[in-house]
N, C-alpha and C positions, 0 to 999 in steps of 0.2 A: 368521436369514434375513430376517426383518421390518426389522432393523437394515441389514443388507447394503445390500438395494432401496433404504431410506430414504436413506445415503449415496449410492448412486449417482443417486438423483434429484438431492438439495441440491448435489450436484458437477455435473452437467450443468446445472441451472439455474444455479449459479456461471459455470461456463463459458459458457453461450450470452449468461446477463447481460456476462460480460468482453467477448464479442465482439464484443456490441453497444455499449459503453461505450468498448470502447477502439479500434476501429475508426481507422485512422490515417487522419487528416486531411491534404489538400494539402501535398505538402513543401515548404519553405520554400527561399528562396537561400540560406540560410547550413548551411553540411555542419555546424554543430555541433548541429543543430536536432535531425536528423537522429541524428546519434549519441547523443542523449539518449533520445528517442524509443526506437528500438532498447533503449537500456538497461531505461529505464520497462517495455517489452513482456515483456522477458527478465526481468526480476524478476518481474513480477505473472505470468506466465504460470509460471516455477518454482514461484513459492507456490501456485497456485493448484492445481498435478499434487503438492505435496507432502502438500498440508491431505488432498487427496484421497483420496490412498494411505493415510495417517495415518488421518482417519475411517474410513476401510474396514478396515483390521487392530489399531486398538488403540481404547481408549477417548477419550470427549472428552475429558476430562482431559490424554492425552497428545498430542492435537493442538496443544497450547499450547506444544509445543515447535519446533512450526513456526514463530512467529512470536518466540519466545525465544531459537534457536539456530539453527533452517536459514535464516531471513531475513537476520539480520546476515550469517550464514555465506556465500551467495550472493551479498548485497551487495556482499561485500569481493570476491569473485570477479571482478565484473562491473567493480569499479572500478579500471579501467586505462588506461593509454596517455592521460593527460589527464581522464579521467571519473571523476567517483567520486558514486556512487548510494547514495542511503539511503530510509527510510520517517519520516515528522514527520507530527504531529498535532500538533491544540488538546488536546485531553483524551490525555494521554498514558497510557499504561500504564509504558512504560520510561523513565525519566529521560533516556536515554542520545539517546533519538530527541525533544527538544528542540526545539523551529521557532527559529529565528537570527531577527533580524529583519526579513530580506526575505520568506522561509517564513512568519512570522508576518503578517506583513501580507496576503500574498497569503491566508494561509487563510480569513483574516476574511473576507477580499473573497471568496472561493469559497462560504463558507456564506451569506452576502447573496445572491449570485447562483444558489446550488443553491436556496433558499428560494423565491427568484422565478422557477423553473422555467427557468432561463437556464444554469445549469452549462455553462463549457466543455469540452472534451477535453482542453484544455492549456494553459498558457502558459507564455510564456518571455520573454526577455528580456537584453539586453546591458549589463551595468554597466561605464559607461565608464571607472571608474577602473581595472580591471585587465584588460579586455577578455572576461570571462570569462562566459559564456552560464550564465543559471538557467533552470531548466525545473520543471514543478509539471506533476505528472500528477494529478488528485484519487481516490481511492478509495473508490468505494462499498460499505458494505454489502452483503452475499448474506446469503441465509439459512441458510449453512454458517457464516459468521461469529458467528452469532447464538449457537453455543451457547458463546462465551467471552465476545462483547458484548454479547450481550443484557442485559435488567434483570437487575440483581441477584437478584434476589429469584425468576426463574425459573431461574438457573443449575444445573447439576448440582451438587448440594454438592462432589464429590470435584472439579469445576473449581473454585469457591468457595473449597476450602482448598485448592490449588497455585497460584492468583491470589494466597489473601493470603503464602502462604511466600514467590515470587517478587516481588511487588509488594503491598507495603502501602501503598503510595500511590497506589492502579488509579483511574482517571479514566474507564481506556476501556470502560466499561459503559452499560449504558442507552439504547444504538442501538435503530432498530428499521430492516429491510429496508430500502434505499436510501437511508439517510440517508449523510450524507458523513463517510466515517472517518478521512478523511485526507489524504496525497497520497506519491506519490514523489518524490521532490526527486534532481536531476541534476544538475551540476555541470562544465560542458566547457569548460578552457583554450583557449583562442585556439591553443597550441601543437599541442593534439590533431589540428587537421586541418593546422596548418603542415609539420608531417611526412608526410602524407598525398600 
């Protein structure tokens, strides 16, 4: 019962922090802006009803399969018609979610500017060689997060040993509430709205 209340709290505080974080901003001229945006919303907002339900009916341990399997999972869903949407960090937990080197760049620059209380809601950007629009939504921290990212050393053991089965090379530890975990990374062809 104790448990129940406690996830419904850490979930409504996830959420009203999402709302406030992610709040869209002026749309821009360019419809690919726009279609990112949209993507960025529909992922964080799936994860965020899934971690949900997960905390509420099974163990922390087993929430770690929300960002193991129903993230990518979703991902791929989302990535269509020109778009294709992922999750990148500095401190990786999965190989697989890697920063490229424009993701890279920009993360650096996001943790400089989340540092100096400047964090924005988003950027993006046109690279003129292929026309093709990047978008970086950044990811904060909740305190629902916290029981797979938090310090080590406070972890649930049974999180503890399904981090090291799945990932022996975990990075993504040692968060504490609002720190920057990350970003969504978007990806919209020039073609995606040419069809439109």
């Amino acid at each position: 019962m104790v448990r129940s209340k406690l996830v419904v709290v850490l979930v409504t505080l996830a959420l009203a922090l999402w709302s406030g974080v992610w709040a869209p901003v002026a749309a821009e001229t360019d419809p690919r802006v726009e279609r990112a945006r949209a993507a960025a919303q529909a992922l964080g907002r799936q994860l965020l009803q899934a971690l949900g339900a997960q905390l509420a009916s099974g163990t922390p341990a087993d929430a770690i399969t929300v960002c193991s399997e129903i993230a990518p999972a979703v991902a791929s869903e989302l990535s269509l018609d020109g778009v294709e949407i992922r999750r990148t960090s500095l401190r990786l937990r999965n190989p697989e979610n890697a920063p490229d080197p424009w993701e890279r760049a920009w993360l650096e620059r996001l943790e400089d500017l989340h540092a100096a209380g400047e964090l924005p809601r988003e950027v993006h950007e046109v690279l003129d060689a292929d026309a093709e629009l990047r978008y970086l939504r950044p990811i904060l921290v909740t305190p629902a997060c916290l029981r797979c990212h938090g310090p080590r050393e406070t972890l649930d053991p049974e999180v503890r040993d399904r981090l090291d089965q799945l990932y022996p090379d975990d990075h993504a530890h040692g968060f504490a509430a609002g720190d920057l975990r990350g970003a969504f990374s978007v990806r919209v062809r020039q073609d995606a709205v040419d069809a439109d």
